[in-house]
C-alpha positions in Angstrom: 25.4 100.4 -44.8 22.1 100.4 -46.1 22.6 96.9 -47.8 23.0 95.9 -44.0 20.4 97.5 -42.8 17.9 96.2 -45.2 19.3 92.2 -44.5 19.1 93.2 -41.0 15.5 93.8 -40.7 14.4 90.8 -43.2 16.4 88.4 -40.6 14.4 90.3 -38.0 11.2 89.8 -39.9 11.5 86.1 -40.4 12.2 85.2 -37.2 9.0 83.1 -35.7 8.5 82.2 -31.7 8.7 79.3 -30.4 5.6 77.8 -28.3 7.5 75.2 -26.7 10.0 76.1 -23.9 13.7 75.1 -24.6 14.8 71.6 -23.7 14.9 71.6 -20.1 12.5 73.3 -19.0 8.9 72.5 -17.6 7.4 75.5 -16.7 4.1 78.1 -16.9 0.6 77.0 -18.0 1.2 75.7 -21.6 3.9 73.4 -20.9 2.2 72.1 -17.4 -0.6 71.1 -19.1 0.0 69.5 -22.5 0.8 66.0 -21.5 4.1 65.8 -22.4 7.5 65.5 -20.3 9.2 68.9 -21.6 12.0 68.7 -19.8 13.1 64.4 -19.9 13.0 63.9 -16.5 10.4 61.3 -16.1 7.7 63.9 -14.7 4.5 64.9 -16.6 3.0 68.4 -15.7 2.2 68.8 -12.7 4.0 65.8 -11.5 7.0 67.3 -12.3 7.9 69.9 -8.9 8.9 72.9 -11.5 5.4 73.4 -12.5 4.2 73.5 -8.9 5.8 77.0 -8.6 5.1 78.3 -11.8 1.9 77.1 -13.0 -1.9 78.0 -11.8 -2.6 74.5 -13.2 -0.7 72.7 -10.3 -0.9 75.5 -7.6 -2.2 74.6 -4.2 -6.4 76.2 -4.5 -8.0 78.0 -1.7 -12.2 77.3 -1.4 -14.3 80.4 -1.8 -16.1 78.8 1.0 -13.8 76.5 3.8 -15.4 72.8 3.8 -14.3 70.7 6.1 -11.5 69.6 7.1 -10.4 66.0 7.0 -8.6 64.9 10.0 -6.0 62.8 7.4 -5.3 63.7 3.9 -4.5 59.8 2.8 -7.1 59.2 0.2 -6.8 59.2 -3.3 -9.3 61.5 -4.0 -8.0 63.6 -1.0 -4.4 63.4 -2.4 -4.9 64.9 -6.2 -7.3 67.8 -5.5 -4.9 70.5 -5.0 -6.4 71.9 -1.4 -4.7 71.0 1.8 -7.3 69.3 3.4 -5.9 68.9 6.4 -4.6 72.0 7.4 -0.8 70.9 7.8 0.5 73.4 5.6 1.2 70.6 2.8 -0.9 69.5 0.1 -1.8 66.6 -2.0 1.8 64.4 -2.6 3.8 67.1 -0.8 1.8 65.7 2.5 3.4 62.5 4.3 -0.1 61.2 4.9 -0.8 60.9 1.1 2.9 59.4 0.4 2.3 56.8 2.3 -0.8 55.9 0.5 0.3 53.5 -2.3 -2.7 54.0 -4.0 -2.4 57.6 -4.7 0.7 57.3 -6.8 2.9 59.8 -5.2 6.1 57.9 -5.7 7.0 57.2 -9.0 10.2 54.9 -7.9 8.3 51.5 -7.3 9.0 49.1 -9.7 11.5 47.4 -11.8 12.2 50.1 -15.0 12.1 52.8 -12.4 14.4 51.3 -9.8 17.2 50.1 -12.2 17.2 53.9 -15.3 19.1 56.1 -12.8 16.8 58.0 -12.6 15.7 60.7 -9.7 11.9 59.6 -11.0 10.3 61.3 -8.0 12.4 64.1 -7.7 13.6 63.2 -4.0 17.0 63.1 -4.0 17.5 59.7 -4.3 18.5 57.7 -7.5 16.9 53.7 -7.9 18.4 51.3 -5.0 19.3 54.6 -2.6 15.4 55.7 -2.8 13.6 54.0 0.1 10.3 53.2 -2.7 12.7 51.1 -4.5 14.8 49.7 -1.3 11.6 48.4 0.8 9.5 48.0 -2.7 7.4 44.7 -2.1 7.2 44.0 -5.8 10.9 45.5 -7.0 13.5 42.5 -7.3 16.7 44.5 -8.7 17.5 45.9 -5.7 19.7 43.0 -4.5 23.4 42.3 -3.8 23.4 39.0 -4.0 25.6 37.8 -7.0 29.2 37.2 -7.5 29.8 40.5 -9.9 27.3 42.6 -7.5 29.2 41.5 -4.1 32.5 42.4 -5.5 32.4 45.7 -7.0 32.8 48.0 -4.4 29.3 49.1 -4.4 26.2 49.4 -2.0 23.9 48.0 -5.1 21.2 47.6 -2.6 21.0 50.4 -1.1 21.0 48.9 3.0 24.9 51.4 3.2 26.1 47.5 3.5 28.8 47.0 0.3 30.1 43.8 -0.8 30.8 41.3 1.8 29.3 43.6 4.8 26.3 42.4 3.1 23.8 39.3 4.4 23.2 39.2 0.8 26.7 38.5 -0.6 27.5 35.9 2.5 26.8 32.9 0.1 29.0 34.5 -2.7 32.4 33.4 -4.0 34.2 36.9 -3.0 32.5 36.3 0.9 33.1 32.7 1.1 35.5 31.9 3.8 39.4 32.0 2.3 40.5 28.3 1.4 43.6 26.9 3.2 45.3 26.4 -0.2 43.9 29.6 -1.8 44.9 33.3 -1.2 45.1 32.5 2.9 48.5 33.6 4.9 50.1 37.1 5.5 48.6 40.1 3.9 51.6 42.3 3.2 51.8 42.2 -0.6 50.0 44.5 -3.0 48.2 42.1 -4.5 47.3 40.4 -1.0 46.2 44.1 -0.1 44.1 45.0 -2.9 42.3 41.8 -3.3 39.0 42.6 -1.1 39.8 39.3 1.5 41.2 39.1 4.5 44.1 37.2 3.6 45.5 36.5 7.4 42.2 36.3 9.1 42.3 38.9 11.3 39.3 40.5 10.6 40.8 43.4 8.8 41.3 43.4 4.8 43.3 45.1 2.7 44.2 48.8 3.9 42.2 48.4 7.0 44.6 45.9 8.2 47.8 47.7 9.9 50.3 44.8 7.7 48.9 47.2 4.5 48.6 50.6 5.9 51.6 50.7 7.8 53.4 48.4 5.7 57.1 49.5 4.8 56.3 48.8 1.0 56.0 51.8 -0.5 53.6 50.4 -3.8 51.7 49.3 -1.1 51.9 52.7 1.0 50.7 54.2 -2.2 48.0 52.0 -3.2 46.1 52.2 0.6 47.2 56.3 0.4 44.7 56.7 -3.0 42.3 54.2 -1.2 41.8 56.9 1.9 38.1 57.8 3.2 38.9 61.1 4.6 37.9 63.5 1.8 34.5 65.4 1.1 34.6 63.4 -2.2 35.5 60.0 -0.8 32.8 60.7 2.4 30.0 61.6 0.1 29.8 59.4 -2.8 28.2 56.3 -1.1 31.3 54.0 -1.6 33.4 52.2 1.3 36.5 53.2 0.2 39.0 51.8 2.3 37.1 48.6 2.5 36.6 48.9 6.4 32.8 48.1 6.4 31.9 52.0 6.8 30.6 54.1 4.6 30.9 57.9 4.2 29.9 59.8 7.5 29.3 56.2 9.2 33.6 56.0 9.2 35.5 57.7 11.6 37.9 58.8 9.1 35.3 60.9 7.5 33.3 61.9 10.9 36.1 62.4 13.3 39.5 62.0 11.3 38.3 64.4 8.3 39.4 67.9 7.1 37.9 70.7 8.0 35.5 70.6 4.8 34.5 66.9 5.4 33.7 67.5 9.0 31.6 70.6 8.5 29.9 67.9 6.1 29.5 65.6 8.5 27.9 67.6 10.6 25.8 69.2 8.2 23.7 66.1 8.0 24.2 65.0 12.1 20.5 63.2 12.5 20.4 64.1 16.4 18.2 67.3 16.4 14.7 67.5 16.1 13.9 69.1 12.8 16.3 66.1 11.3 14.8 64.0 13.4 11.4 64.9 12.4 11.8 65.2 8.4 11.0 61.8 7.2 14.8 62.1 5.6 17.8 60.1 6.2 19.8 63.0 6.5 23.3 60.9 7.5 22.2 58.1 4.7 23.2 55.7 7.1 20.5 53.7 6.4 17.8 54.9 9.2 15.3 57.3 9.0 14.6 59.8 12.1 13.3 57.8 15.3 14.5 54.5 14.0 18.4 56.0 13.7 20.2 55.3 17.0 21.2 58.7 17.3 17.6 60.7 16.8 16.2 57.6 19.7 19.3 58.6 21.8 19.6 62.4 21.4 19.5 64.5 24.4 19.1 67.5 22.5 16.1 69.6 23.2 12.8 69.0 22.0 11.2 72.5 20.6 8.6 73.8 22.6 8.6 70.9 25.2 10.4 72.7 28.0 13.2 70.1 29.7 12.4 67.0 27.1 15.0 66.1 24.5 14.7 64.5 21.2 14.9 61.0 22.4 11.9 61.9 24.7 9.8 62.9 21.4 11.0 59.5 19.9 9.5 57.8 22.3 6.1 59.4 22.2 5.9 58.7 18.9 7.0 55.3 19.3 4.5 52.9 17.1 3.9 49.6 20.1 0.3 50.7 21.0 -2.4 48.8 20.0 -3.8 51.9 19.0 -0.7 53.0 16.8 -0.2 49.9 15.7 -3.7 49.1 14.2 -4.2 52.8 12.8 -2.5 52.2 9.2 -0.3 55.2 10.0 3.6 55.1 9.8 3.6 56.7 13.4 7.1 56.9 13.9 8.1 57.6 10.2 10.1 54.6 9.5 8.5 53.1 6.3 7.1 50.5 7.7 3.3 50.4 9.1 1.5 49.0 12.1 2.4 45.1 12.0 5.0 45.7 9.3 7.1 47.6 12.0 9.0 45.7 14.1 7.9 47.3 17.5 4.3 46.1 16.7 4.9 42.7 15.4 7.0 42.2 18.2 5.9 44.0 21.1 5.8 42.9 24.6 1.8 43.8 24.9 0.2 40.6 23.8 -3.1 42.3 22.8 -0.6 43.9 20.1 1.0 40.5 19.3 -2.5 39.1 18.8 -3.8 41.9 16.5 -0.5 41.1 14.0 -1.1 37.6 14.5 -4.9 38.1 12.7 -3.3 40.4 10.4 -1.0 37.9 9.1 -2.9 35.1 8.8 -5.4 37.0 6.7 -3.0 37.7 4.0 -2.1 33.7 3.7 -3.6 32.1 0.6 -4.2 32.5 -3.0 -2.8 36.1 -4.1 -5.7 35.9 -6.9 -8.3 34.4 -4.1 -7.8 37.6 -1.7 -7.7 40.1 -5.1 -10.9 38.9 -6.0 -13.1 37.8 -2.7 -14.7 41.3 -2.6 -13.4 41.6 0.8 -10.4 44.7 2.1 -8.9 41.6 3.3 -5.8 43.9 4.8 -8.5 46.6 5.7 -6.5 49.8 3.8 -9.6 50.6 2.5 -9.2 49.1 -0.8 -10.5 46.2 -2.2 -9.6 43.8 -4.4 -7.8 45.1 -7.9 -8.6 48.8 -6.3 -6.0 47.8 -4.2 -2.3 48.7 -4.9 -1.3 45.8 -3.5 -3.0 43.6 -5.9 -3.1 45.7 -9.1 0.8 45.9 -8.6 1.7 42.7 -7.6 3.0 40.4 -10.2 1.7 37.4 -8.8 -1.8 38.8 -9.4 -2.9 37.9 -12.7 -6.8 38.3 -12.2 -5.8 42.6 -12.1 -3.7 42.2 -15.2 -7.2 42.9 -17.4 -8.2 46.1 -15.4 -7.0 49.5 -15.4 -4.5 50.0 -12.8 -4.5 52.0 -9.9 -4.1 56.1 -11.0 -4.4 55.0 -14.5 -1.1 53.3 -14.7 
């Protein structure tokens, strides 16, 4: 016994702590501020969200003495100073106004490497191609399905919740062409004619969306469309048209309004029709539309919080971005990714003083990428000019920015 006590106490004694957290974890002042990703998941300090909670390095600060508040919070400096200058209860990237500011860096999913590692890199959610940054990225090319292997593998590589052939992208592909006479066209009531991804008989339907396969009196057939279903919470959550009927997930009735109990209670769980989801900046039913610009938030008659008798279509609507006001402010008004003349209710409004006011816009960004990164001038008037601006320091068609720092340090 005392043998065992002795070894006891020297294993005890030799035992040394570590400084570094275990693998995994990014938390506490130490490992928030040592410039180095603790935890591998693409987030430095206090870019990563853990250290945000747990570290007085990243924590939102509180002035001694209250300056001033800014009416935005959408400037760099504004956006990396830890203090919520705006008084909306959010602070620095955590605020929509400074997330939609390119050049403050908030999303980390904007190029190439970070659309394509699957990777959450900005810890939203949403991996690459499903993340809107990569999606409506001006300078990120993999987010395509335009190729004969992409259009035919049963998945939305694009991110639009279009797969395969519902794609514009795929039209001009081999799997979308239109079925030769002499090829694979005539009934569609064999296995192989119902698990080829074409609509053999040209009805419009393919595969197990066509009646000949789902109610066919082949039982390998039977069998094949039966595992093929879109009626479970797996198969209506994993971003994959399953049954090869041009819906995906919540968008197909058999998930929405043919499901089980668990995948309706899913279903509904992310409904965009009330106002806090319509409000979030979130496309909560990932069909592909965010808030106001989602049919069902613009059409919702369900009320509108504190605006006795108006529902949420009637806030959509006052948000609406088809003022000349709204649409010359360099604000995403209605919270649809796209600004001012990049929205679609501004460059094509009805009010021609609008129509005008896009018009200018557009024809000052024509010419020489390098001759507007290097005129001096905020030629889209962002307030940025030149390589300061995101849109040049990014842009891989600007090589007079590739000898200066870029934007953030990056």
């Amino acid at each position: 016994m005392r043998r065992l006590w002795v070894l006891t106490v020297l294993l005890v004694s030799c035992y040394t702590p570590s400084n570094q957290p275990p693998l995994g974890y990014e938390t506490g002042n130490d490992q928030c501020h040592n410039g180095i990703d603790d935890d591998h998941d693409g987030l430095v300090d206090c870019a990563d969200k853990d250290c945000l909670y747990t570290s007085s390095w990243c924590g939102e600060q509180i002035p001694l003495v209250p300056a001033q508040r800014s009416l935005i919070e959408n400037t760099p400096e504004l956006c990396h100073d830890f203090i919520d200058n705006d008084d909306d209860g959010n602070f620095d990237c955590n605020d929509k106004d400074c997330q939609a500011v390119a050049e403050a860096c908030c999303s980390n999913e904007n190029n190439d490497a970070n659309c394509s590692d699957g990777i959450d890199n900005d810890g939203n959610g949403y991996v690459d191609c499903l993340d809107f940054g990569c999606s409506a990225g001006i300078f990120v090319t993999v987010c395509v399905e335009n190729t004969d292997a992409l259009c035919s593998d049963g998945k939305d590589n694009d991110g639009n919740k279009k797969v395969d052939c519902q794609d514009s992208g795929c039209k001009a592909t081999t799997p979308c062409l239109p079925v030769a006479p002499t090829g694979t066209a005539g009934p569609e009531n064999t296995l192989a004619a119902c698990s080829d991804g074409i609509d053999n008989d040209g009805n419009g339907f393919k595969d197990c969306a066509d009646f000949s396969c789902s109610k066919s009196t082949i039982q390998a057939i039977l069998d094949y469309c039966a595992a093929h279903l879109e009626n479970s919470l797996a198969t209506c959550s994993d971003g994959i048209d399953n049954d090869g009927n041009g819906y995906v997930d919540c968008a197909d009735h058999n998930c929405s309004v043919k499901g089980d109990a668990a995948t309706l209670a899913y279903c509904l769980s992310i409904a965009e029709s009330t106002f806090d989801r319509c409000s979030d900046g979130i496309d909560n039913d990932k069909n592909g539309f965010v808030d106001c610009s989602d049919y069902s938030c613009s059409q919702s008659v369900e009320p509108w919080p504190g605006n006795d008798g108006k529902t949420v279509a009637d806030y959509c609507a006052s948000i609406l971005e088809a003022t000349f006001a709204k649409c010359t402010d360099h604000i995403d008004n209605d919270n649809n990714g796209h600004t001012d003349c990049q929205d679609y209710s501004c460059s094509k409004s009805k009010d021609s003083a609008v129509r005008q006011a896009c018009q200018e816009s557009l024809s000052d960004s024509l010419g020489s990428a390098n001759e507007k990164c290097s005129d001096g001038k905020d030629n889209d008037a962002d307030g940025y000019i030149d390589c300061a601006d995101w849109d040049c320091s990014h842009n891989p068609a600007v090589t007079i920015c590739n000898d200066k720092p870029k934007v953030c340090g990056q």
